[in-house]
C-alpha positions as CSV (number, residue, x, y, z in Angstrom):
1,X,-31.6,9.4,-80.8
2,X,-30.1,6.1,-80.2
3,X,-27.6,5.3,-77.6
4,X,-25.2,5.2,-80.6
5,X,-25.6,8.5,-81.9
6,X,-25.8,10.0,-78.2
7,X,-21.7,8.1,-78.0
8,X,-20.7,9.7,-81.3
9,X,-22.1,12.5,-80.5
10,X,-20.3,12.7,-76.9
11,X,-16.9,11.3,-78.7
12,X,-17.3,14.2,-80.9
13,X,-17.3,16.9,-78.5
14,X,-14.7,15.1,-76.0
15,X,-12.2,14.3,-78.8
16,X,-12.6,15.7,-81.7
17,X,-14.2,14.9,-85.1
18,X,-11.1,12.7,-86.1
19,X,-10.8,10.5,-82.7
20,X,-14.6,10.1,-82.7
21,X,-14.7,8.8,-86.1
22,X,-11.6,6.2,-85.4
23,X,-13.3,4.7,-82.8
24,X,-16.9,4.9,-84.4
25,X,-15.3,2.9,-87.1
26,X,-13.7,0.7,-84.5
27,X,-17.0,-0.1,-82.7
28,X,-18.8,-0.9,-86.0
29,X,-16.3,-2.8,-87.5
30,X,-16.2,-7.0,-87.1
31,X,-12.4,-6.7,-85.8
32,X,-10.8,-7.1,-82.5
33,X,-12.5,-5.5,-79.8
34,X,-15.3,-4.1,-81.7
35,X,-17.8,-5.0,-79.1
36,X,-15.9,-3.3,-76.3
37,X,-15.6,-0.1,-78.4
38,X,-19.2,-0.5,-79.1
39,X,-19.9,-1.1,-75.2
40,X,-17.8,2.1,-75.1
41,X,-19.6,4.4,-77.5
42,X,-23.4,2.7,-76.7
43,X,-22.7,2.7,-72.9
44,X,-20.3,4.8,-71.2
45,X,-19.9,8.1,-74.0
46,X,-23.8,7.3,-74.5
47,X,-24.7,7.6,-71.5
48,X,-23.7,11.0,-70.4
């Protein structure tokens, strides 16, 4: 499982399916702050 999926998968069961998706949609996007919420999901939720 990739550091990725490990975030999502920690975003899912901290916030819910809806919240999780926002901001896995966020961090793969090419918008504003789509590499923190990437450093977010890959890092921090991943990491748990």
């Amino acid at each position: 499982m990739t550091p990725r999926e490990k975030g999502n998968a920690a975003t899912r069961a901290l916030m819910g399916a809806e919240q999780s998706e926002r901001l896995a949609n966020a961090a793969s996007s090419d918008t504003f702050g789509a590499d923190i919420a990437g450093y977010a999901v890959d890092h921090v939720f991943g990491d748990i």
